[in-house]
C-alpha positions, 0 to 999 in steps of 0.5 A: 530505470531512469524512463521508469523513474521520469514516467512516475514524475510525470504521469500523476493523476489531477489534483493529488493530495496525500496526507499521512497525518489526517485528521479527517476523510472526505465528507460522506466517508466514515472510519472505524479505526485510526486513520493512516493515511488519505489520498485524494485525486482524479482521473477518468474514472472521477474523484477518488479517495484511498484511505487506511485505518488500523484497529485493535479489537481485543487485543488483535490488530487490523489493517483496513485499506479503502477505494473510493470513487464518487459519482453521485455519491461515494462508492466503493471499488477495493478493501484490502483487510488484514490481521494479526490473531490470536497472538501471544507474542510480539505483533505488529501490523503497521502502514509504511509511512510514506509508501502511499503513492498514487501514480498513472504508470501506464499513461491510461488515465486510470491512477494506480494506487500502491501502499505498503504495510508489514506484519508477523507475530513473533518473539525474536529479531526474525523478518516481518512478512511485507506487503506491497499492493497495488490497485489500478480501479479493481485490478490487485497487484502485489509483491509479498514477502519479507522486510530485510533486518540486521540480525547482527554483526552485520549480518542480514536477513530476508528482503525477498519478494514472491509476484503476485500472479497477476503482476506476470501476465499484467503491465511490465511498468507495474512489475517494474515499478513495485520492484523499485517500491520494494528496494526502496522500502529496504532501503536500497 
């Protein structure tokens, strides 16, 4: 854990910048929602940005997340959409704050990007559905499963996880890392 832990510190992509309170995306870049979160940084592939938004439209939720590369211009590599429909009870559909981390994991001088987020649709106490996602240029990885809550007296539940198939044939060092991500997120 601790090779894995000095292998995040030191092998970060040029000129990262991530900012979870942003007013404003890179010039050339539009949003249609409220913005979470922007990441900028290069690697051999060049100058990028990653951006999330989250939108209400009548009254459903959605969550945007965008990858950005730019050559002569902005072009885009990975969107990953989400929502919460047609829901009559409580809905959440939230970014983690300060899930966003922009790392070279696997020293190839292509970052990966990992952010979290959770939803559900639900009137009780119940586990939110968690999303754990990774993108290494158009490669997706992820962890999907559940938020750990105290239902009370002490009591837990949820917190586990299901890979994503591609996270068992890709990199150990990426399964590593997003199970690490994951305890953390419970707060472990």
């Amino acid at each position: 854990m601790l090779t894995l832990l000095v292998a995040v510190l030191v092998a970060l992509p040029a000129n990262l910048k991530i900012d979870e309170k942003p007013s404003k995306l890179p010039p050339g870049l539009w949003t249609a929602g409220k913005l979470m979160a922007v990441a900028t940084y290069d690697d051999n592939e060049g100058s990028h940005a990653v951006y999330i938004e989250q939108a209400t439209k009548r009254g459903d939720l959605e969550l945007r997340a965008f990858g950005y590369v730019k050559a002569a211009g902005w072009s885009k590599q990975w969107q990953a959409t989400d929502f919460v429909r047609d829901c009559e009870l409580d809905k959440v559909l939230d970014y983690r704050p300060g899930s966003l981390r922009v790392t070279d994991l696997d020293d190839d001088g292509i970052a990966e990007v990992t952010f979290a987020y959770e939803l559900t649709c639900a009137g009780d106490v119940s586990p939110h559905t968690r999303k754990l996602l990774m993108y290494e240029g158009t490669a997706k990885y992820a962890l999907r499963g559940e938020t750990l809550v105290d239902i009370g007296n002490g009591e837990k539940a949820g917190g586990s996880y299901e890979l994503d198939p591609a996270l068992k044939n890709g990199p150990a060092v990426f399964s590593d890392h997003l199970k690490a991500r994951w305890l953390e997120l419970n707060g472990k």
